[in-house]
C-alpha positions in Angstrom: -65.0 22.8 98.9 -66.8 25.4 101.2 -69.5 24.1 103.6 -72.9 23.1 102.3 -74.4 26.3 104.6 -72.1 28.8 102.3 -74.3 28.0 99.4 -77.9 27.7 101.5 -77.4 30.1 104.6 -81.0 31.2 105.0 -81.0 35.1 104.7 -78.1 35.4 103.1 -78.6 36.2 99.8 -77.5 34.7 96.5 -75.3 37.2 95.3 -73.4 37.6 98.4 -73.1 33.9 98.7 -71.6 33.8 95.2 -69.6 36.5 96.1 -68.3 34.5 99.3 -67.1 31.9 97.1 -65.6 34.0 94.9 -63.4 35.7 96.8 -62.1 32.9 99.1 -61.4 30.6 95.9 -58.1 29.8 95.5 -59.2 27.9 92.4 -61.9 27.5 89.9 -63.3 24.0 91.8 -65.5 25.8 94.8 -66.7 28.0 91.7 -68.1 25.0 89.9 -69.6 23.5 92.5 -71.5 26.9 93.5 -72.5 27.0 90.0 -73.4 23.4 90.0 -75.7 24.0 92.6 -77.4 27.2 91.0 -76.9 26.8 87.4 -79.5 28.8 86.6 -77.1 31.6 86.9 -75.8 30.4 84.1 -78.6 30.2 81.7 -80.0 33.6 82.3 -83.2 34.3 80.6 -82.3 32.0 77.8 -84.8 29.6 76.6 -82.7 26.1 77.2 -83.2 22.6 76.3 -84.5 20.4 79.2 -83.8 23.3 81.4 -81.0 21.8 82.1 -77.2 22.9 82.0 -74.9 19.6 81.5 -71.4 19.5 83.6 -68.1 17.5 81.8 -68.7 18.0 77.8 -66.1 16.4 76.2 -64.1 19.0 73.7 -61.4 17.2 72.9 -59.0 13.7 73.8 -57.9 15.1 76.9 -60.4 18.3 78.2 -63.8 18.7 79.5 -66.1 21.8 79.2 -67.2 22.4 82.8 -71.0 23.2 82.1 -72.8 23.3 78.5 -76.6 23.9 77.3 -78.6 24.4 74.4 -80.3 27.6 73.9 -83.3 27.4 71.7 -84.5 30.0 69.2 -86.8 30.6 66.8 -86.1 27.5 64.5 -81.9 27.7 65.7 -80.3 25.6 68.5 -76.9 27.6 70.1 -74.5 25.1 72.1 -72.8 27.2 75.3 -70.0 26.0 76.5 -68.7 27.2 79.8 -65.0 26.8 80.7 -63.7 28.0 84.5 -60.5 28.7 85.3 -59.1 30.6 88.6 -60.2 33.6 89.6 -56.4 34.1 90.5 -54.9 33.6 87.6 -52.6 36.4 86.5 -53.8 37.7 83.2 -51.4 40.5 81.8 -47.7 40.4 82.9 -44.7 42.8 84.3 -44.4 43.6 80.0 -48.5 44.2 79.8 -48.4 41.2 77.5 -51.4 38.1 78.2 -49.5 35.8 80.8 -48.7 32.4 78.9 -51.0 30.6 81.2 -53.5 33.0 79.8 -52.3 32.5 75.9 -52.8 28.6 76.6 -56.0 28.8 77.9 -57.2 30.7 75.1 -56.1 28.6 72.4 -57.8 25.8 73.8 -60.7 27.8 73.7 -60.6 28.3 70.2 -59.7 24.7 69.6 -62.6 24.0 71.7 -64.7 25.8 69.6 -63.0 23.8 66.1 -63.9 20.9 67.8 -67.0 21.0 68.9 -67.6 22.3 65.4 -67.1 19.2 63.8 -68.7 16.9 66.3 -72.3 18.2 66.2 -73.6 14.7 66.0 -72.4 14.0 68.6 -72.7 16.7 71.1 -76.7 16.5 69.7 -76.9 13.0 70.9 -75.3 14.3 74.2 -78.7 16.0 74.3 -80.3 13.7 72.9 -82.7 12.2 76.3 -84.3 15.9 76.5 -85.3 16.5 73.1 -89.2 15.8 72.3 -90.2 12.5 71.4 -89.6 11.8 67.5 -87.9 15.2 67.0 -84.6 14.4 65.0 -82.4 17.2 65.4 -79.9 18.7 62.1 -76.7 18.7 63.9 -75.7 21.5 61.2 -78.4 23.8 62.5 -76.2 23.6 66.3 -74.5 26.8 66.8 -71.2 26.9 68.9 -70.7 29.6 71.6 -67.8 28.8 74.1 -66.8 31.4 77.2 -63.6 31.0 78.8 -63.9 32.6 82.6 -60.2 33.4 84.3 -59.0 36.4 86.2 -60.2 39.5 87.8 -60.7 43.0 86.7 -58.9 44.3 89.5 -55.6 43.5 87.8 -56.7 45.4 84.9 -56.0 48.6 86.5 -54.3 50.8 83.5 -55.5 51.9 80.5 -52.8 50.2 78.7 -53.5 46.6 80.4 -57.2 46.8 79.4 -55.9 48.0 76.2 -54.1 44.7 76.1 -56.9 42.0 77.7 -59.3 43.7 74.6 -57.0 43.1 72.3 -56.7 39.2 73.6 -60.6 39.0 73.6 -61.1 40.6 70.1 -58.4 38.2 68.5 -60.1 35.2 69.6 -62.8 33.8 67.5 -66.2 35.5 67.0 -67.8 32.1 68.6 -65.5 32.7 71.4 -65.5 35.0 74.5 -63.0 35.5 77.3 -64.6 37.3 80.3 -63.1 37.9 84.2 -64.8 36.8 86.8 -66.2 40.5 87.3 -67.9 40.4 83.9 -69.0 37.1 84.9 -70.9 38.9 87.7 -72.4 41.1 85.7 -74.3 39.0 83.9 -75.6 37.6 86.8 -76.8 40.5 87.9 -80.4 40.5 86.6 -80.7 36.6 87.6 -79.9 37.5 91.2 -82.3 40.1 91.0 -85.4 38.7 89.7 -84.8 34.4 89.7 -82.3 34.2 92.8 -84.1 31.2 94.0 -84.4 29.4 90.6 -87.9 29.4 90.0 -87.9 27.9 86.5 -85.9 24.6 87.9 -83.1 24.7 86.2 -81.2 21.6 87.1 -76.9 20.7 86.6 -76.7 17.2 85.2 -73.6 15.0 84.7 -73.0 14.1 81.2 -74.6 10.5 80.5 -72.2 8.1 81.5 -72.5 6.4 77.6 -71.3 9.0 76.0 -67.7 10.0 74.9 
């Protein structure tokens, strides 16, 4: 894990930070503790439960989601479910097929989603503290969205190896999304321009220690 300073150096920006992080990661943990401490990059300009983004949703007997929170809509709750994994990991191999590594992590993801699916009790009573007093939640009325975050663009350097990460990203589920680390920066982008110092509070909270 990178010194507390990497995440708070004053005048260095947020992006840059981020970006810090990014590219000295050997693995997906210094990544989830940056995001832990600004989750807000996460959310976006969604509307969100609590405003709060929950780290270590179960999704399964022996896997965790790393972050999850509940956008909120006009009369429709949307579960997101974040999963990290390197930002080394190789993606598309010396045949431009997806890696295995890659293939595995994506069929969890879309087990994930079949999951989660059929535990929306559950997973509503997860968020159950930050609802509003004496508002009873219909678990059926949760959507499921899950992103899976591995990789970067770099590697995708030919036509035909894009060709072949689309192809990976349009088989998966319509619930399901598979982005590099580079497309996870681009939808940072507008938080780091106009919210870099997370003025709506949104706060990372561990998963209640009752639940399972």
């Amino acid at each position: 894990m990178w010194p507390d300073s990497t995440v708070r150096s004053p005048g260095v920006g947020l992006e840059a930070s981020f970006l810090e992080v990014l590219e000295g990661a050997e693995d997906e943990r210094p990544i989830r503790a940056f995001l832990s401490e600004w989750p807000h990059l996460l959310v976006g300009a969604r509307h969100v439960l609590g405003e709060i983004v929950l780290e270590g949703i179960p999704c399964g007997p022996d896997r965790t989601a790393d972050f999850a929170f509940v956008e909120l809509g006009a009369g429709s709750m949307v579960l997101h479910l974040v999963e990290l994994q390197s930002p080394r990991l190789q993606l598309i191999d010396a045949y431009v097929e997806p890696t295995e590594p890659l293939r595995q992590r994506c069929q969890w993801l879309r087990d994930c989603s079949q999951r989660v699916a059929g535990a929306r009790s559950a997973l509503c009573s997860l968020f159950g503290p930050w609802f509003d007093a004496g508002s009873t939640p219909d678990p059926e009325s949760l959507r499921i969205f899950c992103k899976l975050v591995a990789g970067r663009r770099a590697e995708l350097s030919t036509t035909r190896r894009r060709e072949c990460f689309t192809a990976l990203r349009e088989g998966t589920l319509p619930e399901c999304s598979v982005r590099t680390y580079d497309g996870l920066l681009e939808e940072f982008a507008p938080v780091f321009r106009i919210d870099s110092n997370n003025q709506r509070g949104i706060r990372c909270v561990t998963r209640p220690s009752h639940a399972s």
